[in-house]
ZAMARGU-4260 file (C-alpha; in steps of 0.2 Angstrom, whole numbers, plus 5000, padded with zeros to 4 digits):
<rodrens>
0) 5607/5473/5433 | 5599/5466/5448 | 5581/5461/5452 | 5577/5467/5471 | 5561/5457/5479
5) 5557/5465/5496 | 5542/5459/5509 | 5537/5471/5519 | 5520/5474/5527 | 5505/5480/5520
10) 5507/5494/5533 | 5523/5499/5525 | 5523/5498/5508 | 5511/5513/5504 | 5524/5524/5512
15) 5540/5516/5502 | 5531/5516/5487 | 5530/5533/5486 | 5549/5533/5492 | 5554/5525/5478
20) 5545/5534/5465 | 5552/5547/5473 | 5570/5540/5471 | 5567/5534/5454 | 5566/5515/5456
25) 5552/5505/5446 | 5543/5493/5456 | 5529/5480/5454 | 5518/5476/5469 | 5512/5458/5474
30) 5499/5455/5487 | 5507/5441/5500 | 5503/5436/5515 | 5516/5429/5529 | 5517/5414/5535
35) 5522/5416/5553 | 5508/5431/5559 | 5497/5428/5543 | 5495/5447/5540 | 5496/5455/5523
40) 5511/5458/5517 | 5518/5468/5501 | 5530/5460/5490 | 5540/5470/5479 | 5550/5467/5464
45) 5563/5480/5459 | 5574/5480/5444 | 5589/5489/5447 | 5608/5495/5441 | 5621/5487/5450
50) 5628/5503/5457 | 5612/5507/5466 | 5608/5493/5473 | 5614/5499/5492 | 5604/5514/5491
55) 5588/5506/5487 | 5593/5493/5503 | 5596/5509/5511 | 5579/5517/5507 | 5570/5500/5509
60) 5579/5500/5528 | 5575/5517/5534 | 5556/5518/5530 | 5552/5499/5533 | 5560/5498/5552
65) 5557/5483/5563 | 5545/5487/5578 | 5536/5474/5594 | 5519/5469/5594 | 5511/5461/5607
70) 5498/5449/5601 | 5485/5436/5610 | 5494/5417/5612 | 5484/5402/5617 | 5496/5391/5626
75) 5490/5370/5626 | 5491/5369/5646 | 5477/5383/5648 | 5458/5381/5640 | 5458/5388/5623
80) 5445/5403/5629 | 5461/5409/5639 | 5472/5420/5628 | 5489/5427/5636 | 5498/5442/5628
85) 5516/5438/5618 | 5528/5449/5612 | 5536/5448/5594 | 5548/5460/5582 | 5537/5464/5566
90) 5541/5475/5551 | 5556/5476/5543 | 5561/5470/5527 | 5566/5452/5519 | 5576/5458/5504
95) 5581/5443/5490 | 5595/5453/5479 | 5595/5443/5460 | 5607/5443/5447 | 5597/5448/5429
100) 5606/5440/5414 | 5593/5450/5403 | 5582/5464/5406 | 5569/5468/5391 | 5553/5478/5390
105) 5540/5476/5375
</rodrens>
């Protein structure tokens, strides 16, 4: 047994939610928040069979896809009231895949 976590953003994890219930993998949901865009983010933690463990990454990949956004950057050399536009990839997943020597429910 294996015990997925996936980050993925807040925008995201309604939608694969419902995929995985769909799919049959249990989940628990964990508010977060990133450190590099300090957005919300949803961290996940999935237990799961060995054997299906590339299906859920699979399922994780295709509804949480990676996608540009172009947010306001100050930049040190102009005044701070001065904001210019900057690209960067959001979305996506950041799936941790752990090895469960036990797996009990009470």
């Amino acid at each position: 047994m294996k015990l997925v976590l996936a980050v993925v953003e807040d925008d995201d994890a309604i939608i694969l939610m419902d995929a995985l219930v769909e799919n049959e993998f249990g989940a628990t949901k964990l508010a977060s928040t990133g450190g590099f865009l300090h957005r919300g983010n949803t961290t996940l933690l999935i237990g799961v069979d060995d054997d299906r463990v590339d299906e859920l990454i699979a399922l994780i990949r295709r509804v949480c896809v990676r996608k540009k956004r172009v947010l306001p950057q100050a930049l040190a050399e102009v005044p701070p009231s001065i904001s210019l536009p900057i690209e960067v990839e959001s979305g996506g997943a950041t799936i941790f895949v752990l090895s469960v020597d036990r797996f009990q429910k009470v």
